[in-house]
py3Dmol code that shows the C-alpha trace and the ligand (Angstrom):
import py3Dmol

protein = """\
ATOM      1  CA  UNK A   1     164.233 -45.022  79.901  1.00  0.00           C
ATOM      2  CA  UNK A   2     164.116 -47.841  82.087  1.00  0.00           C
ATOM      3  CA  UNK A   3     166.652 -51.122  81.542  1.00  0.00           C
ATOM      4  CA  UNK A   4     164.089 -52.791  79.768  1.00  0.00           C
ATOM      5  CA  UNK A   5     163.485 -50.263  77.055  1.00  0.00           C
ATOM      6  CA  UNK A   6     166.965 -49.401  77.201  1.00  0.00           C
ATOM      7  CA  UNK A   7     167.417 -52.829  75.847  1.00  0.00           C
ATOM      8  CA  UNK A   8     164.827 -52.346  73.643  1.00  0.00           C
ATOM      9  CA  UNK A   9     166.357 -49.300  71.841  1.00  0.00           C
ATOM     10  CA  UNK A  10     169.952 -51.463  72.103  1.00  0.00           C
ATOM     11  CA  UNK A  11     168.514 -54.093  69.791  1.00  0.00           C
ATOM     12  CA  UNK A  12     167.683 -50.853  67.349  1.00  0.00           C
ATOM     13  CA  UNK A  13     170.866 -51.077  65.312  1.00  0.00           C
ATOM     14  CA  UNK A  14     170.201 -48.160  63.281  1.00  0.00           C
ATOM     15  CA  UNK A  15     170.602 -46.016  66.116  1.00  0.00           C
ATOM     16  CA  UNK A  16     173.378 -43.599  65.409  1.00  0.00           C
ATOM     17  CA  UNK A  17     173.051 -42.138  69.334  1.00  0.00           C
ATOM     18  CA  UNK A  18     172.238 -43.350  72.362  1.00  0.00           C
ATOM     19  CA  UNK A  19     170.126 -40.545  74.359  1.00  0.00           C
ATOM     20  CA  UNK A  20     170.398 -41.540  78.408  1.00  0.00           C
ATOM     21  CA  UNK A  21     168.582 -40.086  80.475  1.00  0.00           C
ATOM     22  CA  UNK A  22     170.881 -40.185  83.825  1.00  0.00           C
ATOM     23  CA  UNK A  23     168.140 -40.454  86.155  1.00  0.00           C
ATOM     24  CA  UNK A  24     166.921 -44.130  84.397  1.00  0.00           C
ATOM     25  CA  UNK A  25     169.901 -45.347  84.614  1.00  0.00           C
ATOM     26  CA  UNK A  26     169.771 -48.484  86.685  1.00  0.00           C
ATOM     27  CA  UNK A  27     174.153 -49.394  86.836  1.00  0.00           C
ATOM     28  CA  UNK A  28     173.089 -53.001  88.661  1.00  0.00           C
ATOM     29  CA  UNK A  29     170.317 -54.062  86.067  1.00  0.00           C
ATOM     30  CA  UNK A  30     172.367 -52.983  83.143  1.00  0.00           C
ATOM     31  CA  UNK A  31     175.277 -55.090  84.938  1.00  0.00           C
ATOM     32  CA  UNK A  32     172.569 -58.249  85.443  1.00  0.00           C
ATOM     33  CA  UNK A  33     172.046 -58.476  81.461  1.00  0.00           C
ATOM     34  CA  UNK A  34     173.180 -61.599  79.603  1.00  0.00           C
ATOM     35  CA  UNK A  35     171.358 -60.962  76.465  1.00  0.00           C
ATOM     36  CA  UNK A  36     175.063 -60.894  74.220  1.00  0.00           C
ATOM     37  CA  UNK A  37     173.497 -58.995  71.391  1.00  0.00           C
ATOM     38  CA  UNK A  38     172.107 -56.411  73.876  1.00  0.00           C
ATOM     39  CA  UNK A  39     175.738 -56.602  75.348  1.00  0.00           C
ATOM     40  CA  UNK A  40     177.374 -55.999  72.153  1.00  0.00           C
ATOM     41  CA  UNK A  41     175.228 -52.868  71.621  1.00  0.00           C
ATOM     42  CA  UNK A  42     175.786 -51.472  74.907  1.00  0.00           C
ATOM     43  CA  UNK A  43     179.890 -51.353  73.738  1.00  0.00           C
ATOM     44  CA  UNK A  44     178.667 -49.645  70.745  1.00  0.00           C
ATOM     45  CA  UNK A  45     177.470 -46.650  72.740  1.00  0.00           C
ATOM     46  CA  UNK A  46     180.231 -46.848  75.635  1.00  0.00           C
ATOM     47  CA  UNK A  47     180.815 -42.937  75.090  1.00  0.00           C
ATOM     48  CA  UNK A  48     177.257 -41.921  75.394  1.00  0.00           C
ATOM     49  CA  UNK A  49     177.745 -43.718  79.245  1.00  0.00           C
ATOM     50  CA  UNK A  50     181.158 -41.982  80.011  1.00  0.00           C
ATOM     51  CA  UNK A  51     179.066 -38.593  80.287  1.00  0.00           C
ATOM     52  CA  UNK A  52     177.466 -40.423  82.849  1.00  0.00           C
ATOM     53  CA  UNK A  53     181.121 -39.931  84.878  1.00  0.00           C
ATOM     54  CA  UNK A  54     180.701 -36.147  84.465  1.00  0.00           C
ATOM     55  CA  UNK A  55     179.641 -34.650  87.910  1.00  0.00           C
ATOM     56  CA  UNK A  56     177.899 -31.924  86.146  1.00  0.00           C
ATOM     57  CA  UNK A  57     175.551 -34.410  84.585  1.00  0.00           C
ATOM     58  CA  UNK A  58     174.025 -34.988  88.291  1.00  0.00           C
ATOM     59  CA  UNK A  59     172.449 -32.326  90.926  1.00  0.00           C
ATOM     60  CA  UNK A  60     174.383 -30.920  93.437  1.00  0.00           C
ATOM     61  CA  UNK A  61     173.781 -31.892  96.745  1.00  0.00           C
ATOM     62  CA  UNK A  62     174.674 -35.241  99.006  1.00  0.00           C
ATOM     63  CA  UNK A  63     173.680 -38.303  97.096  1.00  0.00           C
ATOM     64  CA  UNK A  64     175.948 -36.670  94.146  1.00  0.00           C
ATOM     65  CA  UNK A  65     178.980 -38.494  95.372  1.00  0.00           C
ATOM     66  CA  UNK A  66     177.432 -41.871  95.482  1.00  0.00           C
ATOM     67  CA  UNK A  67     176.329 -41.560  92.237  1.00  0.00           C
ATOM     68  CA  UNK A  68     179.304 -40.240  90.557  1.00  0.00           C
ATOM     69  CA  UNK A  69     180.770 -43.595  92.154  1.00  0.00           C
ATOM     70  CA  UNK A  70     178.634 -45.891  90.699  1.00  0.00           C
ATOM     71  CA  UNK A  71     178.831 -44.431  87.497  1.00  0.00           C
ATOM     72  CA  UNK A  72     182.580 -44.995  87.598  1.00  0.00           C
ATOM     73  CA  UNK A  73     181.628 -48.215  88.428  1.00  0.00           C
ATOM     74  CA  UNK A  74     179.233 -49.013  85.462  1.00  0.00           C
ATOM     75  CA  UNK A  75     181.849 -47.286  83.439  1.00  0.00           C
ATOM     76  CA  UNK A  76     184.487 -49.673  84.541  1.00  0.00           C
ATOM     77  CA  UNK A  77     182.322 -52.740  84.010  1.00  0.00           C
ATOM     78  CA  UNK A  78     181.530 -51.432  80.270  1.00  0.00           C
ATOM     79  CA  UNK A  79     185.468 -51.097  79.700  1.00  0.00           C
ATOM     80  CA  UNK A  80     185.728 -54.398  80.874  1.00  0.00           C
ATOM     81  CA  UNK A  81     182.599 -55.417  78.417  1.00  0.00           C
ATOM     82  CA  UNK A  82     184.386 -53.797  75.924  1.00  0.00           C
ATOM     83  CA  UNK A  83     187.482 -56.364  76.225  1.00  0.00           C
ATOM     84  CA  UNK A  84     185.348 -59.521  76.486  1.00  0.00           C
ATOM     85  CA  UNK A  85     182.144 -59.171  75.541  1.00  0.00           C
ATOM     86  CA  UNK A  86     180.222 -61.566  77.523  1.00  0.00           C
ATOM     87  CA  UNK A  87     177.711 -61.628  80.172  1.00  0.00           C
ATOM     88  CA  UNK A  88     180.369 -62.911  82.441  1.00  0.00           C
ATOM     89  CA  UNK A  89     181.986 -60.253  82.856  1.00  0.00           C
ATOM     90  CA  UNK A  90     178.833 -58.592  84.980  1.00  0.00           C
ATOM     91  CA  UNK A  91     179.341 -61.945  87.503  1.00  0.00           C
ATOM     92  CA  UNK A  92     182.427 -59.988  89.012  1.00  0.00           C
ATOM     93  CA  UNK A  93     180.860 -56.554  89.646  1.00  0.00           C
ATOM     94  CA  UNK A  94     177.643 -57.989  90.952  1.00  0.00           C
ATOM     95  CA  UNK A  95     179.720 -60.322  92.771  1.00  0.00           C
ATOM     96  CA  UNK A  96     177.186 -62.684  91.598  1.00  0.00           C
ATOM     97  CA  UNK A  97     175.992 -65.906  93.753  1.00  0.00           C
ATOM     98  CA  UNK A  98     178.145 -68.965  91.374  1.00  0.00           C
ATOM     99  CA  UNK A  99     175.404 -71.212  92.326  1.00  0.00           C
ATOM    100  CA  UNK A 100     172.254 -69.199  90.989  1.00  0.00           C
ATOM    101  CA  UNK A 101     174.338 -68.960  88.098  1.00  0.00           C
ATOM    102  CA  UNK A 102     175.080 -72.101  87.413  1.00  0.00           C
ATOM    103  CA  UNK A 103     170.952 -73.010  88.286  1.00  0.00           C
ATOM    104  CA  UNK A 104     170.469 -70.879  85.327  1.00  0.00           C
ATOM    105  CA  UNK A 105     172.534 -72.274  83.098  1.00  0.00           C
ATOM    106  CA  UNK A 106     174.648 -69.250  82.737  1.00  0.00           C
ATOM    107  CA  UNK A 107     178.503 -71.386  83.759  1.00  0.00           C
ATOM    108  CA  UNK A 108     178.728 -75.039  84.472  1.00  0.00           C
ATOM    109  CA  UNK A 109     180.634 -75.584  88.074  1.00  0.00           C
ATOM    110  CA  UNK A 110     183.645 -77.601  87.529  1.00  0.00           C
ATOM    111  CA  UNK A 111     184.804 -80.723  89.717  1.00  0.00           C
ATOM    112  CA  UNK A 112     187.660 -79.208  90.959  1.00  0.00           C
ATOM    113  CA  UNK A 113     186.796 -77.076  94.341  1.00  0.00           C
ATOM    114  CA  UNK A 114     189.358 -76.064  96.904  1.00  0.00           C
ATOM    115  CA  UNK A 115     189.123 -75.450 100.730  1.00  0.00           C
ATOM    116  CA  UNK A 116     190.747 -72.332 101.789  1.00  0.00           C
ATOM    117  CA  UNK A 117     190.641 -71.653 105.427  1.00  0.00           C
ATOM    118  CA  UNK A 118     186.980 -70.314 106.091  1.00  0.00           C
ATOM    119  CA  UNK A 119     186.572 -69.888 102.050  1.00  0.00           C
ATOM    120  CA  UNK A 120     185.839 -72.594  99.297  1.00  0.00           C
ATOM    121  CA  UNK A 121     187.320 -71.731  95.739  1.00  0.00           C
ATOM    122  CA  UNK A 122     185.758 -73.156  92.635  1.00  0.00           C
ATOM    123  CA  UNK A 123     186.128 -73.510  89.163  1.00  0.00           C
ATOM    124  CA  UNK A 124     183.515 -72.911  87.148  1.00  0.00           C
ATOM    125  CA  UNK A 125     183.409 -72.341  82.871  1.00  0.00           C
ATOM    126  CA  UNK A 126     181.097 -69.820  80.927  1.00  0.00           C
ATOM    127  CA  UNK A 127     178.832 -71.460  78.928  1.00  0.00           C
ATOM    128  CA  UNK A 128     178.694 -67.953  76.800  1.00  0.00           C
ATOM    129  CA  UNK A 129     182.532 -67.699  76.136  1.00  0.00           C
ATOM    130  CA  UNK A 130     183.941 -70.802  77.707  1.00  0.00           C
ATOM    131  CA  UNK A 131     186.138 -69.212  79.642  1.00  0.00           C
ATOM    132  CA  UNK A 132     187.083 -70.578  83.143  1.00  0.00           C
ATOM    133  CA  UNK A 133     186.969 -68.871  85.845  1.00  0.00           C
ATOM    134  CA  UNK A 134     187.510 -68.574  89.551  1.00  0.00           C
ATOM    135  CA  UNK A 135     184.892 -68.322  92.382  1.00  0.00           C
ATOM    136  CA  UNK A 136     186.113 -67.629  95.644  1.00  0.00           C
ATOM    137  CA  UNK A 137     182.823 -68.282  98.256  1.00  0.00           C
ATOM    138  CA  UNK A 138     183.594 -67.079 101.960  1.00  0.00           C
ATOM    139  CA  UNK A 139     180.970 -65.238 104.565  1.00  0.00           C
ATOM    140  CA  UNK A 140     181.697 -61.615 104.742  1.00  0.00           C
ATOM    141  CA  UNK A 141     181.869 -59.874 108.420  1.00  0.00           C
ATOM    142  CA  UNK A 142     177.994 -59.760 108.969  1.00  0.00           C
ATOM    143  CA  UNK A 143     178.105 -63.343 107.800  1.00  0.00           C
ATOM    144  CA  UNK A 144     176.757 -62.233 104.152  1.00  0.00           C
ATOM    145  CA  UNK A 145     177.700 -64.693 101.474  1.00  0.00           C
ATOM    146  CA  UNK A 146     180.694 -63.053  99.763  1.00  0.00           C
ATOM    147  CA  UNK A 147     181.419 -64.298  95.820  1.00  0.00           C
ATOM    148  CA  UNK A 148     184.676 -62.811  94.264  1.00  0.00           C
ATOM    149  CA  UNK A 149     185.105 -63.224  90.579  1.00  0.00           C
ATOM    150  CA  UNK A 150     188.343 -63.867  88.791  1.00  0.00           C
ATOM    151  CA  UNK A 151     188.833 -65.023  85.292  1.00  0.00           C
ATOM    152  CA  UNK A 152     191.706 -67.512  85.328  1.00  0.00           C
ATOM    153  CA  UNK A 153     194.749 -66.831  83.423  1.00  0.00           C
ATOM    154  CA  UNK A 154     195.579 -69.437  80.642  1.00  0.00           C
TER     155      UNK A 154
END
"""
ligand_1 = """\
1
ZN
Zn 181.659 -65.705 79.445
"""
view = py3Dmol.view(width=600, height=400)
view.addModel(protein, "pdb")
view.setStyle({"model": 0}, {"cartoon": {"style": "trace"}})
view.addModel(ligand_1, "xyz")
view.setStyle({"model": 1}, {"stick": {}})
view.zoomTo()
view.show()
């Protein structure tokens, strides 16, 4: 099952189980979708991705302890989900790029924008939830964009 017929059999509502198959499991892609329907299903089967967690679920051996971390990290992103079910809640885990977003459509960047030192904070609302929230753009050590994600307390 890759994402896209994951999200397929997401959009099945009749579905009392969701069977994963750990090896398909793409954490970033799953993270990347803003289809809200598709994100309200993926709540609906939160449980069937907490096995994911479960070290036994994965072979022994070096890349074990990589995985197991990025299943915690899925995992924490579909708690999150689970709270505020919107697509913007991916934007912080895949420390998203604010601008591509708001090319897309996906927030609208707000006037206000702040200088910070070597980082520029901005403001930006969801156009799925209308939340605002908090982009702080700086360059990272190997001079990497770096985009962290807050939602702005009201
Ligand atoms: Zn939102």
């Amino acid at each position: 099952m890759d994402t896209n017929k994951l999200i397929e059999t997401l959009k099945d509502v009749r579905l009392d189980e969701l069977k994963i198959e750990p090896e398909k499991i793409k954490a970033y892609e799953i993270m990347s979708i803003t289809d809200i329907e598709v994100l309200k299903a993926l709540c609906r089967y939160i449980e069937s991705f907490k096995k994911l967690s479960l070290p036994e679920v994965w072979p022994a051996g070096e890349g074990r302890q990589s995985i197991l971390g990025l299943m915690d990290y899925l995992n924490k992103y579909l708690s999150d989900l689970n709270v505020h079910k919107c697509y913007c809640v991916g934007f912080k885990y895949l420390e998203a790029d604010i601008f591509n977003q708001s090319d897309d459509g996906f927030v609208d960047i707000l006037e206000s924008s702040e200088v910070i030192g070597e980082s520029v904070k901005y403001e930006c609302k969801c156009n799925g939830c209308s939340k605002i929230l908090e982009v702080t753009h700086s360059l990272d050590s190997t001079g990497g964009d770096s985009y962290v994600w807050r939602q702005k307390s009201d």
